[in-house]
C-alpha positions as CSV (number, residue, x, y, z in Angstrom):
1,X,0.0,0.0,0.0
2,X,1.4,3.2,-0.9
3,X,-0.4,6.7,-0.1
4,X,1.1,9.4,-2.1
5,X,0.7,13.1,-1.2
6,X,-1.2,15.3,-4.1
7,X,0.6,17.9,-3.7
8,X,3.8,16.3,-4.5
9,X,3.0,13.5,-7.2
10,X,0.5,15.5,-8.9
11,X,1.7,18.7,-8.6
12,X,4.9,18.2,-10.7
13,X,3.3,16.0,-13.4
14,X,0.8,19.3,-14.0
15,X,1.7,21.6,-17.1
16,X,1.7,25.3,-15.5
17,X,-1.6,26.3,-18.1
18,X,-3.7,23.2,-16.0
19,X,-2.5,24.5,-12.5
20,X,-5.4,26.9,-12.5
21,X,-7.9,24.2,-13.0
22,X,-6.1,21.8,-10.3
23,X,-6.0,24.4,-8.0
24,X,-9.8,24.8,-8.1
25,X,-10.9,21.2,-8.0
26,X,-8.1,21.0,-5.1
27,X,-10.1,23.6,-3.3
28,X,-13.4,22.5,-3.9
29,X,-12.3,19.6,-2.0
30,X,-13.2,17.1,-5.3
31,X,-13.3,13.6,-4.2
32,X,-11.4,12.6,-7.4
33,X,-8.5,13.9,-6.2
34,X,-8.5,13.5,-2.6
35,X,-9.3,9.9,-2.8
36,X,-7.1,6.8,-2.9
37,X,-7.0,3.2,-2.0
38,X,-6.0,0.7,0.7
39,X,-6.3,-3.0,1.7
40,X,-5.0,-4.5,5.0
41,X,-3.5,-7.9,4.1
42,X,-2.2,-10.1,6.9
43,X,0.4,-12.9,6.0
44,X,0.1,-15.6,8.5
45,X,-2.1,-13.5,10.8
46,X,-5.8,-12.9,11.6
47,X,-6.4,-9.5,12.3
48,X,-7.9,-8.8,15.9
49,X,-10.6,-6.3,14.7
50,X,-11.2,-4.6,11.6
51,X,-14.8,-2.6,12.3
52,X,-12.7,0.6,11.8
53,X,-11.6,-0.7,8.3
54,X,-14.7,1.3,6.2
55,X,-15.0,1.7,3.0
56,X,-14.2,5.4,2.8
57,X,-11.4,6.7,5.1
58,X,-9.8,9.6,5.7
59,X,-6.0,9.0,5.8
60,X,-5.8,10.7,9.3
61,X,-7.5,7.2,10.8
62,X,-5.1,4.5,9.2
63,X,-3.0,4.5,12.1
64,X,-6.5,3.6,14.4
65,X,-7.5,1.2,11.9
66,X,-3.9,-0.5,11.7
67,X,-3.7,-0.2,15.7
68,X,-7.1,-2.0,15.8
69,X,-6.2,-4.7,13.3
70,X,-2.7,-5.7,15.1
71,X,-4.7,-5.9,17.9
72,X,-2.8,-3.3,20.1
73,X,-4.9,-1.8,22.9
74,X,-5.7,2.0,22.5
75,X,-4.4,5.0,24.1
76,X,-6.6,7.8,25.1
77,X,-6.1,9.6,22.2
78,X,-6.7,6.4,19.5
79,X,-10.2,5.9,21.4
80,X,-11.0,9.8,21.1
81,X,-10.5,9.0,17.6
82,X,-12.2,6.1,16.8
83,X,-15.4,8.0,18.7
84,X,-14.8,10.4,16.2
85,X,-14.3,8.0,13.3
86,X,-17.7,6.7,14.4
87,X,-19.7,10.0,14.9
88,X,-18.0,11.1,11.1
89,X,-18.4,8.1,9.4
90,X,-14.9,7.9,8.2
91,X,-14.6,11.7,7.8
92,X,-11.8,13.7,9.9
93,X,-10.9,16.6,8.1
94,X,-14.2,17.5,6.7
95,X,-16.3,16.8,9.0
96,X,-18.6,19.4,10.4
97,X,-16.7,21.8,8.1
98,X,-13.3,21.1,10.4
99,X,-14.3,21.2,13.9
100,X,-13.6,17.3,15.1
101,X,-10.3,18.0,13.7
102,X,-9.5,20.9,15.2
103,X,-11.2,20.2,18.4
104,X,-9.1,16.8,18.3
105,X,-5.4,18.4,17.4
106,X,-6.6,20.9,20.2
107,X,-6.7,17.6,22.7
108,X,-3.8,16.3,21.7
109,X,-1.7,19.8,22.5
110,X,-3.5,20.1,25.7
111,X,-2.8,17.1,26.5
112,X,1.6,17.7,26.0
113,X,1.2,15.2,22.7
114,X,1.9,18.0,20.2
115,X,4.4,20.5,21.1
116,X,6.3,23.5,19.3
117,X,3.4,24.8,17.6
């Protein structure tokens, strides 16, 4: 599984005259270019738990759903998370319009996990 940041792969492979365009459908947050694939595959291993494992996932949850899957027991912050997961449906970044992620980052600097921002 690779994911691959837009703004590096695509970026570069863009002629300047379609950066306008990109830009735009970038902004308008178009599901064609914010969405990629993954798989869990486990050689010679059952995973523990994969009810975190939807369909459609923001990349800011792989780490729950990889957590959950190895069967390692959450922290605080990973079962914050999966509430959120949960109450968004898979959705971090734009759900209601930004707030679970900001109210989450906010947690996670109050709580001394984030530092020098």
């Amino acid at each position: 599984m690779a994911i691959i940041s837009p703004s590096s792969a695509l970026e570069s492979s863009i002629p300047c005259s379609a950066k306008p365009h990109f830009a735009r459908r970038l902004t308008a947050l178009d599901p064609s270019y914010l969405t990629t694939y993954y798989a869990i595959d486990a050689v010679n291993f059952t995973p523990a738990d994969l009810s975190s494992a939807l369909d459609t996932l923001d990349v800011a949850y792989l780490p729950l759903v990889i957590q959950e899957a190895a069967g390692v027991p959450h922290d605080p912050s990973f079962s914050e998370q999966k509430e959120i997961l949960q109450h968004c449906h898979g959705q971090f970044y734009r759900c209601a319009d930004g707030a679970e992620a900001r109210r989450f980052n906010r947690l996670l600097i109050e709580a001394g996990s984030v530092k020098g921002l």
